[in-house]
N, C-alpha and C positions, 0 to 999 in steps of 0.2 A: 065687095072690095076686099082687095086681100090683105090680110093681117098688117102683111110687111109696109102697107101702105096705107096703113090709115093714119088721118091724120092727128099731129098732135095737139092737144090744147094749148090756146092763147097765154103767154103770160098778164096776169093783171098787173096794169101798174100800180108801182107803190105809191100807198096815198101820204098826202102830206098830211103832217101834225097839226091839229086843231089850234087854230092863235089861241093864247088863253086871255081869258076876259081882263082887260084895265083896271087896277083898283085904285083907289084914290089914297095918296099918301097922306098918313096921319103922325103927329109928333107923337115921342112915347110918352108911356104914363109913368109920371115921377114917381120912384122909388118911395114903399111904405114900409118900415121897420113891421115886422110882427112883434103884436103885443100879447102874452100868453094871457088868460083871464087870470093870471093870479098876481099879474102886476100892476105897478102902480104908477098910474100916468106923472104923480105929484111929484115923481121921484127920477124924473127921467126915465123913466121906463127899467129901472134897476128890478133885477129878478124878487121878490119875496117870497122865499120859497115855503111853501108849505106841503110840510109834510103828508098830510092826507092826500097830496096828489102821486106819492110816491109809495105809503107805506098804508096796509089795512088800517082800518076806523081800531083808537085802542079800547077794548073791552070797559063798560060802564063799571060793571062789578069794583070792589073796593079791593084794593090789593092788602092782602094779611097784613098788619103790625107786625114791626119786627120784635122781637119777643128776648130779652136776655137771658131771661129768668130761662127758659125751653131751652134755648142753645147751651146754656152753662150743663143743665142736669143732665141733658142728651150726651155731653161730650165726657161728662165725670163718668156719666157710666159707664160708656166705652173702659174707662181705665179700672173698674174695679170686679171687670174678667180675670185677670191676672193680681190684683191689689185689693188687700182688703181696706172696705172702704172708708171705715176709718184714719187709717194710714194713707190717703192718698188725701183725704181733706186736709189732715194735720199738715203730711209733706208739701202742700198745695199752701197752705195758710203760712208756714215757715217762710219757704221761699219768696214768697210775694213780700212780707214784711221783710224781708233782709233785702232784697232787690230796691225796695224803697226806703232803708235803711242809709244803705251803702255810699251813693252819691253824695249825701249830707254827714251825714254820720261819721268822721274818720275815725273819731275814737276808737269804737268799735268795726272798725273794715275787716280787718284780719282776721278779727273771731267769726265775722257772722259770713263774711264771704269764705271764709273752710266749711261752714257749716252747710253754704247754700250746696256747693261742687258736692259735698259727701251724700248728701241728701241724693241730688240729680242723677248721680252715678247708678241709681237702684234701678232707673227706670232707661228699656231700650231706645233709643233715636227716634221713633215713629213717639212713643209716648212722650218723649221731652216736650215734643215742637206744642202737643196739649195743653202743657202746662200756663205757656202765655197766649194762649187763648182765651183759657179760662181767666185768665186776670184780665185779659182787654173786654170781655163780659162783664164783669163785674164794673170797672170804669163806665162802658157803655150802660150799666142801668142807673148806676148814680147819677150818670150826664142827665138821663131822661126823666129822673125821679130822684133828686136828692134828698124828700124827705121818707125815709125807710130805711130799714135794718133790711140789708140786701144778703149779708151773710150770714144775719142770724135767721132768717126765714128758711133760706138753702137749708140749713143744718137743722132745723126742725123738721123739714120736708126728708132731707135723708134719714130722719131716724137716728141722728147720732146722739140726742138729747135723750141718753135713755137714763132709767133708774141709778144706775150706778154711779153717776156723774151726778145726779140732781143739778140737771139743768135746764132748766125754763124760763126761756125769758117773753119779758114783759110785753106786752102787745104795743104796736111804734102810737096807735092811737090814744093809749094811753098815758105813755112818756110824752105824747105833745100836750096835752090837756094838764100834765101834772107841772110841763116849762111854762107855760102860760101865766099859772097862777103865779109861781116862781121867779117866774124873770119879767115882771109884770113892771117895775119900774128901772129897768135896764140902762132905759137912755141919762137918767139921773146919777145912777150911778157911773157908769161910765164919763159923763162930763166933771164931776167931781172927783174921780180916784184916777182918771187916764184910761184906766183898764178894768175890766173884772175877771175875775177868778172861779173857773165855775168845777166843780169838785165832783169827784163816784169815789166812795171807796169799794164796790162794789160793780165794778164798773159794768161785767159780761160784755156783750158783741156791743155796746154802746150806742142803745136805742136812745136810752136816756140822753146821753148826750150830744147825739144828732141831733135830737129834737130842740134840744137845747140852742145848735148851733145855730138850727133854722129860725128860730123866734126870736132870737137875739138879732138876726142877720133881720130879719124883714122888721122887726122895730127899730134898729140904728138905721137900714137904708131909708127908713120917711125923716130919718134926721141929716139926714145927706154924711154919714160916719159908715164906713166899711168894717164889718168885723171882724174880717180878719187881723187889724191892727187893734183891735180893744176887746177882744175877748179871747183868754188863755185857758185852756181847757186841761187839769192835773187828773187823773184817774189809776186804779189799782184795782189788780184781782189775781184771785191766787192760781188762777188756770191760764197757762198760757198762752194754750190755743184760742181762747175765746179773748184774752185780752189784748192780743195779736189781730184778731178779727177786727176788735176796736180798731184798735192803729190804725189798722192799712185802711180802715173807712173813712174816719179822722183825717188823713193822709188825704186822701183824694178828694175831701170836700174842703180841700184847702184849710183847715182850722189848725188853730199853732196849738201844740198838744203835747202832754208829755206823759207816759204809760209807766208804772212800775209792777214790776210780776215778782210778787211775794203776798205773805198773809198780811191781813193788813192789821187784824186784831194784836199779832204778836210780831209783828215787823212793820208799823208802817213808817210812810215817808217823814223823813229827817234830814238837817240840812248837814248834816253828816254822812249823808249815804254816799256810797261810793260809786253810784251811776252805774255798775254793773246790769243793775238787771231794767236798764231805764230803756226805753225807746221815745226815739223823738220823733215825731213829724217832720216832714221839710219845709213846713210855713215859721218852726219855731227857731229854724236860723235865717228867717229873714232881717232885711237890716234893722225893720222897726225894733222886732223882739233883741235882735242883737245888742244894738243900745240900750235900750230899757236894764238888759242886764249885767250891762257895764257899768249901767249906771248906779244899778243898785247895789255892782260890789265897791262902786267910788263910797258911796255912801256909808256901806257897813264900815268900812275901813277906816274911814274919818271918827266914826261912834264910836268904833274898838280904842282908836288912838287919845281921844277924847270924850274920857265916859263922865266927866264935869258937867261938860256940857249939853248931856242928853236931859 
């Protein structure tokens, strides 16, 4: 058969689509809140989140103590690249007492605030900002440890208690063991006089009489009596870096206190002195102390006017 004629194949027809099989209608399945395993059905199902689903397990190991005493020397060091170190503890011990001077103190504002700026001025911008670091250390060790000579330990450690000065002070375990015996009947006195009076003439970095403050403070506290309104702390010494050191310690553990820098052998305190060379804590213008001292110039006054009747 020839080419032209052959025939051509059949179209298949096209198939129909398969029915598709009948299912049987079902209602749906009522809506169920997901519950994460970390919540809490009691709670309505409110999230409680925990952390471990979000952040690594935290290490068991013990995180360092934070340490004052370490940040303080690390950062004085820093400054005595350029300062010698001496001069930078004095300039450091100055300025801190005058800063906590000042706000209370108006007497003295004008003198000791010239004296703080004159001081500052030595040192560049970078080293200023130092400055109240190391005093926010110093606070931060007291907070953690009130009973301790925190400045006077520093200044031992730096070496500055050399020969030339003759300065060695007393170990703090000491000075607790010698208030003890000392302020052994505390609570008596203070309900019979109001107050007590507790005296250095010898003061140094005033180990002594932290110690003091602390035993007085935890015997009046079983008496339900704060010591800071019944116990006045008077002290003197002839150096007055170290009696500065006192202060600003006295200062910050709250004790109402009052410092005089002079000899004490052949200058000391009289009620004629002229407050120059005094420094006050800021607990010692509180209203309690404030009264007490009004009261007892009411007092003198009437004596003076009336020496009959004494």
């Amino acid at each position: 058969m020839p080419l032209w004629k052959k025939k051509k194949p059949k179209k298949k027809p096209p198939q129909k689509p398969k029915p598709k099989p009948e299912t049987a209608l079902t209602a749906p399945k009522p809506f169920v809140p997901y519950t994460p395993p970390f919540a809490s059905p009691e709670k309505g199902y409110a999230l409680q989140l925990d952390k471990s689903h979000f952040y690594p397990k935290e290490s068991t190991t013990p995180k360092p103590k934070f340490d004052p005493e370490r940040e303080f020397l690390k950062i004085f060091k820093t400054l005595t690249y350029r300062y010698r170190a001496w001069d930078v503890w004095n300039d450091f011990i100055v300025m801190t007492a005058c800063s906590l001077s000042n706000p209370v103190d108006k007497t003295h504002y004008e003198e000791r605030e010239a004296r703080y700026l004159r001081i500052i001025k030595k040192y560049n911008k970078p080293d200023r900002q130092k400055f109240p670091t190391l005093f926010a250390q110093t606070v931060m060790a007291l907070e953690l440890n009130p009973e301790q000579d925190f400045l006077g330990k520093l200044y031992t450690m730096l070496g500055l208690c050399d020969d030339g000065r003759k300065r060695h002070f007393t170990p703090y375990s000491v000075c607790a063991m010698m208030a003890k015996i000392t302020l052994e009947d505390i609570v008596d006195q203070v309900r019979r006089d109001g107050f007590v009076t507790i005296n250095d003439p010898c003061c140094g970095a005033g180990a002594t009489l932290i110690a003091s403050a602390n035993v007085a403070k935890e015997a009046l506290a079983k008496a339900s009596l704060n010591f800071q309104n019944h116990i006045l702390i008077s002290a003197q010494d002839i150096d007055e870096t170290v009696a500065l050191m006192c202060y600003i310690q006295l200062s910050l553990l709250g004790v109402a206190a009052y410092i005089k820098i002079d000899n004490t052998l052949t200058n000391p305190m009289s009620p004629t002195d002229t407050l120059e060379n005094y420094w006050f804590t800021p607990m010692y213008f509180s209203d309690v102390w404030s009264m007490r001292r009004a009261v007892h110039k009411l007092d003198k006054l009437i004596r003076d006017n009336h020496p009959a009747d004494n």
